[in-house]
Steps between C-alpha positions, in 0.01 A plus 500: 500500500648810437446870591246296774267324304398195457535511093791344284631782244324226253177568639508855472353694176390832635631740286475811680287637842290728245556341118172300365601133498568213739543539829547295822164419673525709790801700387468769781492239793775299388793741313668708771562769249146533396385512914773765549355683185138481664578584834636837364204559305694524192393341161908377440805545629590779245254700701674395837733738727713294534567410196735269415527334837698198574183218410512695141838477438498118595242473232666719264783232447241221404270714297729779358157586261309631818760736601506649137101517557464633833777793378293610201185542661675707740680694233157516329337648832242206530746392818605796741 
């Protein structure tokens, strides 16, 4: 299980907290990044504070893609 769930990386297909397409059943009770996201009230992480804390830049090394995502939509404004 990584980042604390009970999911192989096989398992997983969501592509993205707010992108139309698969997700996780229960995404928000199970991904600690997601939780963190909701308990700030914030739609993603680009819109986060705290932006890019230490869980993000874990990820970032696994899923380079949602780093490059997460730093256009702040760029764009749709994340700060």
């Amino acid at each position: 299980a990584q980042y604390g769930t009970p999911f192989s990386p096989e398992q997983i297909n969501c592509v993205g907290c707010t992108v139309d397409g698969a997700h996780i059943e229960f995404t928000e009770n199970v991904c600690g990044i997601r939780k963190c996201c909701m308990g700030k009230n914030r739609s993603t992480c680009a819109e986060c504070e705290s932006y890019s804390c230490e869980d993000l830049r874990i990820f970032f090394e696994s899923v380079p893609e949602a780093k490059a995502n997460l730093e256009a939509a702040r760029e764009s404004g749709d994340g700060s």
